[in-house]
GURO-457422 format. One record per residue (C-alpha): x, y, z; residue in three letters; residue number from 1. Coordinates in nm, 3 decimals. Each point is the difference from the previous one (the first is absolute). Last residue first. Example, Ala and Ser with C-alpha at 12.3 -4.5 7.8 and 13.67 -1.06 7.14 Angstrom:
# GURO-457422
((1.367 -0.106 0.714) "SER" 2)
((-0.137 -0.344 0.066) "ALA" 1)
# end
This chain:
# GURO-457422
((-2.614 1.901 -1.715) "UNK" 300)
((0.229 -0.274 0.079) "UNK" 299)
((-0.287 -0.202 -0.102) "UNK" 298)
((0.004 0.109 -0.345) "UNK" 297)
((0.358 -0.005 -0.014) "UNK" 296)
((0.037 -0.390 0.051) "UNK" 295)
((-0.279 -0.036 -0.285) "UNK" 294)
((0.204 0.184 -0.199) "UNK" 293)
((0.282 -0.195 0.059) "UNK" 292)
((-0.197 -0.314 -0.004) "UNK" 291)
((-0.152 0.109 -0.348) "UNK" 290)
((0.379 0.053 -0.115) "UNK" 289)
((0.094 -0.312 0.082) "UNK" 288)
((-0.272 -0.183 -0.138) "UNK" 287)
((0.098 0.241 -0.354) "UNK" 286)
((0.358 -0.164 0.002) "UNK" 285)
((-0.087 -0.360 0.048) "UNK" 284)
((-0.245 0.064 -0.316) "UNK" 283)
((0.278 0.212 -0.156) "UNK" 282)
((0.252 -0.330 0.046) "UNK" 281)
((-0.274 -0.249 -0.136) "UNK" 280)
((-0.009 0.183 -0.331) "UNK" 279)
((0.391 0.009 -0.045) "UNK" 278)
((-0.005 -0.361 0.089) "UNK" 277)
((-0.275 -0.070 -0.221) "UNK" 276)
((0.129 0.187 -0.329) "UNK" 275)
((0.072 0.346 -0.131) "UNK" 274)
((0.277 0.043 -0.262) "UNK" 273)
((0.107 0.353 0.019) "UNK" 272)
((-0.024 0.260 -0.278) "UNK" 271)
((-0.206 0.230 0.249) "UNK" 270)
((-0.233 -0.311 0.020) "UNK" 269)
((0.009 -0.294 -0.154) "UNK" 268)
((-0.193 -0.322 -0.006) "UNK" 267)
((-0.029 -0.389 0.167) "UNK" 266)
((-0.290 -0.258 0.052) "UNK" 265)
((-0.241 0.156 -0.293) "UNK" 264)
((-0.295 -0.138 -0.047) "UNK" 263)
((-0.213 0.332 -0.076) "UNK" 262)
((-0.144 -0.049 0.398) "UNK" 261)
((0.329 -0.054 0.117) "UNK" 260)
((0.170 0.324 -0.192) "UNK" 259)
((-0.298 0.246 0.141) "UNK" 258)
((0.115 -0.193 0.342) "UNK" 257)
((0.339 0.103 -0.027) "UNK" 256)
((-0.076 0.334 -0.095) "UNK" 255)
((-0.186 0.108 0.323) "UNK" 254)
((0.293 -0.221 0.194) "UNK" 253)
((0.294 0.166 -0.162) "UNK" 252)
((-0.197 0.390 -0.010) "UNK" 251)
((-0.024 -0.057 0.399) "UNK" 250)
((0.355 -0.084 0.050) "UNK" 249)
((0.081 0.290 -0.196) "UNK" 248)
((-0.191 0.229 0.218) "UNK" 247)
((0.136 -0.164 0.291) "UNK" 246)
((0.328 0.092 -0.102) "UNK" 245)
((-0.049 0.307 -0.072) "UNK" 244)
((-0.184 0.111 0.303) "UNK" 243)
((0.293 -0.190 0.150) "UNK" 242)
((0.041 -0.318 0.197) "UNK" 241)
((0.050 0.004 0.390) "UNK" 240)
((0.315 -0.158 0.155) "UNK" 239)
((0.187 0.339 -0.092) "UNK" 238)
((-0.279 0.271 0.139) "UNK" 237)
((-0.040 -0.193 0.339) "UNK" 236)
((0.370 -0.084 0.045) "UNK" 235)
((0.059 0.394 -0.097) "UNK" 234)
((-0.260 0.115 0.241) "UNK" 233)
((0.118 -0.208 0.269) "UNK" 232)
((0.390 0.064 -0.046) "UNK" 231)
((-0.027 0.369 0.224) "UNK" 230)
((-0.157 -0.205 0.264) "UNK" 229)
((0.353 -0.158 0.063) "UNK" 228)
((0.098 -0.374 0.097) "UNK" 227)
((-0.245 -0.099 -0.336) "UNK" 226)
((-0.079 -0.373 -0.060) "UNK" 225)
((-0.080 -0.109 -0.404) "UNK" 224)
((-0.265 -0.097 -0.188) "UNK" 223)
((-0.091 -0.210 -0.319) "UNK" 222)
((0.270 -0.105 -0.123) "UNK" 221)
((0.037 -0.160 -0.353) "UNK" 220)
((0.332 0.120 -0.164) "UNK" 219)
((-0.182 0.304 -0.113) "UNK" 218)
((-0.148 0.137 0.333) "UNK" 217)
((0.370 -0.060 0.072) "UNK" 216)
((0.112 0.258 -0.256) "UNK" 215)
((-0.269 0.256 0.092) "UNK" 214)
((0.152 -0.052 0.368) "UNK" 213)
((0.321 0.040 -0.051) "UNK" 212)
((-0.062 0.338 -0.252) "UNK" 211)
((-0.233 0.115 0.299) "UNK" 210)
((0.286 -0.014 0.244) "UNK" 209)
((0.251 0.138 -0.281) "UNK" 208)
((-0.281 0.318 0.006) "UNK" 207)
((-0.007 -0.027 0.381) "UNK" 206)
((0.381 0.032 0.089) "UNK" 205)
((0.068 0.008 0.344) "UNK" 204)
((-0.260 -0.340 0.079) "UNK" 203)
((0.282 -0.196 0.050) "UNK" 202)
((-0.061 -0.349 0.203) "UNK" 201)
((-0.263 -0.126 -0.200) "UNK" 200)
((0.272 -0.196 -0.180) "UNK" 199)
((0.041 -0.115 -0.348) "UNK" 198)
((-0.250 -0.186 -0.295) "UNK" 197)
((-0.295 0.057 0.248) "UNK" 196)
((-0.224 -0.143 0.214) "UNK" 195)
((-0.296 -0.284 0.013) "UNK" 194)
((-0.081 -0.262 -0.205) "UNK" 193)
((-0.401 -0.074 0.101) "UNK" 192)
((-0.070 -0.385 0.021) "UNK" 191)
((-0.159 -0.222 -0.272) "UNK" 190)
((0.291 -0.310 0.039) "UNK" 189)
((0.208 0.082 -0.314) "UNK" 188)
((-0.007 0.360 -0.002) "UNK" 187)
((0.106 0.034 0.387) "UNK" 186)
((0.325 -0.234 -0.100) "UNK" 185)
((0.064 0.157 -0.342) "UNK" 184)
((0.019 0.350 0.186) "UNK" 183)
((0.204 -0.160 0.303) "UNK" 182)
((0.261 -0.112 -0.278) "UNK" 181)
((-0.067 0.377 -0.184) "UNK" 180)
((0.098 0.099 0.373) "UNK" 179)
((0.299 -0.223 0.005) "UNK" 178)
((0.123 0.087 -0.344) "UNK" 177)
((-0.007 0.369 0.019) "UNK" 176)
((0.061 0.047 0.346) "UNK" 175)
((0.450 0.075 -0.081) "UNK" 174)
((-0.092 0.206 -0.314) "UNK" 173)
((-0.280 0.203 0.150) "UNK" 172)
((0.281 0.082 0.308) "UNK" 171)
((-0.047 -0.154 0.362) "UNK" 170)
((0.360 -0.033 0.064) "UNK" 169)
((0.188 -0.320 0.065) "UNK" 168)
((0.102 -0.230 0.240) "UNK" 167)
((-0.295 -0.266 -0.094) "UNK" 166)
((-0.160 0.009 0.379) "UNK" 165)
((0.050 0.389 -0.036) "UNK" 164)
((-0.181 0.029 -0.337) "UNK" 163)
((-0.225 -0.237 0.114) "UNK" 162)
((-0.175 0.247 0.327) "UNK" 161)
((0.032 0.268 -0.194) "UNK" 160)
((-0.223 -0.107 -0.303) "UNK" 159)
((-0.188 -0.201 0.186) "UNK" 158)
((-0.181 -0.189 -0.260) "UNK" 157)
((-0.401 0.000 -0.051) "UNK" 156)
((-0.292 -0.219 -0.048) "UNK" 155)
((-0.334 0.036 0.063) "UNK" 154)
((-0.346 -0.197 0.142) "UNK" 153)
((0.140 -0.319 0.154) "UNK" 152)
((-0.268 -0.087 0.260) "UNK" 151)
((-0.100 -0.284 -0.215) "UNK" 150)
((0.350 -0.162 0.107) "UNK" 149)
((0.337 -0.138 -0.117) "UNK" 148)
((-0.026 0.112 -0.384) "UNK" 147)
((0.198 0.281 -0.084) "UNK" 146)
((0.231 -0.158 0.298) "UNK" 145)
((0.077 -0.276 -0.225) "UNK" 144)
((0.073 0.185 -0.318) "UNK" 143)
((0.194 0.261 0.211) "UNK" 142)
((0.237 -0.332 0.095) "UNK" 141)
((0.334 0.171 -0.117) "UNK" 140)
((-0.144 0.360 0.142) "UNK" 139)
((0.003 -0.205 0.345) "UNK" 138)
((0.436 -0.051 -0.045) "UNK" 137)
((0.045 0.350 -0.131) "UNK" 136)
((-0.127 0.203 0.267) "UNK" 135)
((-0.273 0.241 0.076) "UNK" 134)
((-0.394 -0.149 -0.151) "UNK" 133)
((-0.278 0.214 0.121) "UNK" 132)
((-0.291 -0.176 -0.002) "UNK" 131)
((-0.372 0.199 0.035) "UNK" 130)
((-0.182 -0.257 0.194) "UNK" 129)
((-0.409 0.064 0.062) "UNK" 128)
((-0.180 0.016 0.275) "UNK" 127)
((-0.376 -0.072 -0.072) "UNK" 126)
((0.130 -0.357 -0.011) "UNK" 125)
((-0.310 -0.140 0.264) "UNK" 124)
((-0.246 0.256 0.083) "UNK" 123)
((0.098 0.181 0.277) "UNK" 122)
((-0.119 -0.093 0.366) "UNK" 121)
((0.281 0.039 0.194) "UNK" 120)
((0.118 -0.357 0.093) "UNK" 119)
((-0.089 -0.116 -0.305) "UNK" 118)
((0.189 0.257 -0.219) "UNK" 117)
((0.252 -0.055 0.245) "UNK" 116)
((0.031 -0.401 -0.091) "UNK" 115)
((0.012 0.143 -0.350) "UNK" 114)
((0.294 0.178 0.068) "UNK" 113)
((0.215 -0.241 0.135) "UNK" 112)
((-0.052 -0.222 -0.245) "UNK" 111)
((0.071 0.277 -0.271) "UNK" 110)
((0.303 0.064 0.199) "UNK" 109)
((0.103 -0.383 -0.046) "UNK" 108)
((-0.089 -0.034 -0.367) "UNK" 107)
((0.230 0.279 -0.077) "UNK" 106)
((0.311 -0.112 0.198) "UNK" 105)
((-0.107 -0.346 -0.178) "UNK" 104)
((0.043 0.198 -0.328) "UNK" 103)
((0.319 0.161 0.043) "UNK" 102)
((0.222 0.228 0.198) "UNK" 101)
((-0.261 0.320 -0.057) "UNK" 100)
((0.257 0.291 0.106) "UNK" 99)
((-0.294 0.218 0.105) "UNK" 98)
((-0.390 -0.122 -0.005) "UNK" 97)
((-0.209 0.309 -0.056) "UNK" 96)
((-0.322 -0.080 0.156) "UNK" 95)
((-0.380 0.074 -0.179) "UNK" 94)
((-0.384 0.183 -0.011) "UNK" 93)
((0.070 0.102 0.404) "UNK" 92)
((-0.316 0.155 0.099) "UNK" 91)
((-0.098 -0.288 0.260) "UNK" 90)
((0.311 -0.106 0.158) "UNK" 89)
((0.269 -0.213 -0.057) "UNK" 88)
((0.323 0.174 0.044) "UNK" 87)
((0.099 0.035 0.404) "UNK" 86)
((0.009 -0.364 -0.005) "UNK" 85)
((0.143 -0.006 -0.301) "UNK" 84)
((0.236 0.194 0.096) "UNK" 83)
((0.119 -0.219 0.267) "UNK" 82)
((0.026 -0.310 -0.195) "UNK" 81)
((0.191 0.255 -0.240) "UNK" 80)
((0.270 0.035 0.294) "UNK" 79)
((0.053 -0.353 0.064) "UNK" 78)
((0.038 -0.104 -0.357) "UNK" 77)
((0.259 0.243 -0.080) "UNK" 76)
((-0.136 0.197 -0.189) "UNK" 75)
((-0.225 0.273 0.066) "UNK" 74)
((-0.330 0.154 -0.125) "UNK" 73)
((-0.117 0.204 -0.287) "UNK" 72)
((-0.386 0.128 0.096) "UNK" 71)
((-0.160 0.065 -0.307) "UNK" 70)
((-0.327 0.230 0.023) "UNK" 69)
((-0.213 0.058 -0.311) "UNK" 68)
((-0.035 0.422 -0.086) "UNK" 67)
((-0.395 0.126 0.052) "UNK" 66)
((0.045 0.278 0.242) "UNK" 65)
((-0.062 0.143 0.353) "UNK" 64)
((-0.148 -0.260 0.184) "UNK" 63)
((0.203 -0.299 -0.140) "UNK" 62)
((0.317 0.190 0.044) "UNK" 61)
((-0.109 0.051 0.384) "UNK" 60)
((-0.118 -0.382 0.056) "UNK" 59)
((0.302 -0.126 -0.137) "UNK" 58)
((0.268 0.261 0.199) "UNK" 57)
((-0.234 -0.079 0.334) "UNK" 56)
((0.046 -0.345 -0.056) "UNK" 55)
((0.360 0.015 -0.067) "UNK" 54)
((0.179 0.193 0.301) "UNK" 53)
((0.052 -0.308 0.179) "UNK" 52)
((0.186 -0.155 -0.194) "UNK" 51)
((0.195 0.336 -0.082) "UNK" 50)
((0.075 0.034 0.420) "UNK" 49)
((0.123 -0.394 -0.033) "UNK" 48)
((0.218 0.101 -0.304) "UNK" 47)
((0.176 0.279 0.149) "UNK" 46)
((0.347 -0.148 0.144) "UNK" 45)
((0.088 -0.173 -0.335) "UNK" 44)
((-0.118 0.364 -0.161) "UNK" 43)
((-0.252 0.035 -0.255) "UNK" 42)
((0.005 0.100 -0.359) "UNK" 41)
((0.150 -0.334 -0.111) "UNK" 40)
((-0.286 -0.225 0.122) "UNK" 39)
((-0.319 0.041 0.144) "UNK" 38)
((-0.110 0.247 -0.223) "UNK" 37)
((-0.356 0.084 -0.124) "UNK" 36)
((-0.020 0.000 -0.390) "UNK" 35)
((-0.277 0.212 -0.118) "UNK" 34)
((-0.162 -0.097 -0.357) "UNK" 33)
((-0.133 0.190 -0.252) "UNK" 32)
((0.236 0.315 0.080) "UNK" 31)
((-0.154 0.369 -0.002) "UNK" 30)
((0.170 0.149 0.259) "UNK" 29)
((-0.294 0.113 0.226) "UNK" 28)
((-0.013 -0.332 0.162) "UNK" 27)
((0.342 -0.011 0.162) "UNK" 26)
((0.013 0.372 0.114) "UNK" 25)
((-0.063 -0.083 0.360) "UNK" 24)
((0.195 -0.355 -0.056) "UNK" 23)
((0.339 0.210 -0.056) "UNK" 22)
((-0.016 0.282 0.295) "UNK" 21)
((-0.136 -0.284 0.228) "UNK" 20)
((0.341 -0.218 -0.062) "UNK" 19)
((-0.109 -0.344 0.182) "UNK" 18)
((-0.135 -0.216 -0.320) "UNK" 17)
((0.282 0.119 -0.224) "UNK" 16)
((-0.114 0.036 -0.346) "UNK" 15)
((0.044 -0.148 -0.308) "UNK" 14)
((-0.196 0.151 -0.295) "UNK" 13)
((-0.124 -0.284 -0.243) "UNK" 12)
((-0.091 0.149 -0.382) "UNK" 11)
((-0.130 -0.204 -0.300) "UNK" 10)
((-0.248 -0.207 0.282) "UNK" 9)
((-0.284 -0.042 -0.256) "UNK" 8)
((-0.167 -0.323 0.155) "UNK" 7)
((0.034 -0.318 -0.179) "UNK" 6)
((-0.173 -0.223 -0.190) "UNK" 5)
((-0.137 0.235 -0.259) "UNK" 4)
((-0.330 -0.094 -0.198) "UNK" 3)
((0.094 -0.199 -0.345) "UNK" 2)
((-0.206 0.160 -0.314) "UNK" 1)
# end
């Protein structure tokens, strides 16, 4: 049975790297990974104090809890250089890249981070690139960026971020296509598709929250960013297969190789025709579920 590739990150919980009241319940919240921000959260005027706020952020999160650390950083150019600075350090599992422009903007901040790496004594692509893709021209050439560096870990559309560069609102009907194009992208070259089929942006109504979510879990995705701790438990529950599911998934792979060993390459179960695919997808589900559980274990 295949081992998993990737880490469980189902929930990310941004938070702002210089709000104390927000990083001093950071750990407690239950999220797999925590996303430090740079970007969005902070103030033009504020992001040299957040810079410089960062190692003591990492080093505090790692102390009190087992969540991965995500710092997003900045575009432009100019401004990420100087998050990345600030960035690479030992404790930090990965880098949120904002408004990726394409692959050689990729290949150039993985430059740039390895040569930290060196400089600082981490082992070389410990850091890895979660890609967040924002406008309509780089979501054209997803394929590309998919596949522009080893770093590349995730995948994910801006909601927000291309609703606005499209003129348009960030409804499920509006993201469908260019997050199932992001989707097809991540699939294609082995990285983790990451969001939702809408916006993170309303967390009002938790039971259509975990409806979204469900339904992306569906669609392919694997995890999601929350801007609330109240969406952690649902990302957590949603991206996670059921008791039931995992039950079934278990009875599909016991059976399956009852039907191998009797010569049989296809069979039914529940009145449904059972055959590799089927088989292969509860094997991919029940790695997942040992990660999760694994995942839990340590969180004690």
């Amino acid at each position: 049975m295949p081992l998993p590739a990737h880490p469980v990150w189902r929930s990310g919980l941004f938070v702002p790297v210089n709000v104390e009241r927000f990083l001093a319940k950071a750990s407690s919240r239950g999220a797999d990974v925590i996303q430090l921000d740079l970007e969005d959260s902070i103030a033009p005027a504020d992001k040299a104090e957040a810079r410089k706020a960062l190692p003591a952020a990492v080093e505090r999160i790692r102390r009190e809890g087992v969540s991965d650390i995500l710092v997003r950083i900045n575009q432009p150019l100019e401004l990420a250089v100087r998050d990345l600075e600030a960035a690479v350090l030992p404790g930090v599992d990965g880098l949120m890249i904002t408004k990726a422009e394409g692959p050689d903007h990729l290949r150039l901040l993985d430059e740039l981070v390895s040569r930290l790496e060196a400089q600082r004594g981490i082992p070389d692509r410990t850091l890895r690139f979660m890609v967040l893709i924002e406008a309509p021209g780089p979501l054209a050439n997803a394929q590309e960026i998919a596949r522009a560096t080893p770093r590349n870990l995730g995948l994910s559309l801006g909601a927000e971020d291309y609703a606005t560069e499209m003129g348009g609102e960030p409804t499920a009907e509006t993201l469908l296509l260019p997050k199932q194009q992001v989707l097809q992208a991540a699939r294609t070259h082995g990285l983790m598709p990451m969001g939702t089929i809408g916006t993170v942006a309303d967390y009002s109504d938790l039971k259509e929250y975990e409806r979204i979510v469900r339904l992306s879990a569906s669609y392919g995705f694997v995890g999601a960013s929350a801007i609330h701790p109240a969406q952690v438990p649902v990302l957590n529950a949603g991206f996670s297969p059921s008791a039931e599911a995992v039950a079934r998934a278990e009875k599909i792979v016991t059976l399956d190789k009852e039907a191998a060993a009797a010569g049989r390459g296809s069979w039914s179960l529940d009145g449904k025709m059972i055959d590799i695919p089927i088989v292969q997808r509860a094997e991919a589900l029940l790695v997942r579920a040992r990660a999760i559980a694994e995942r839990a274990k340590r969180a004690g």
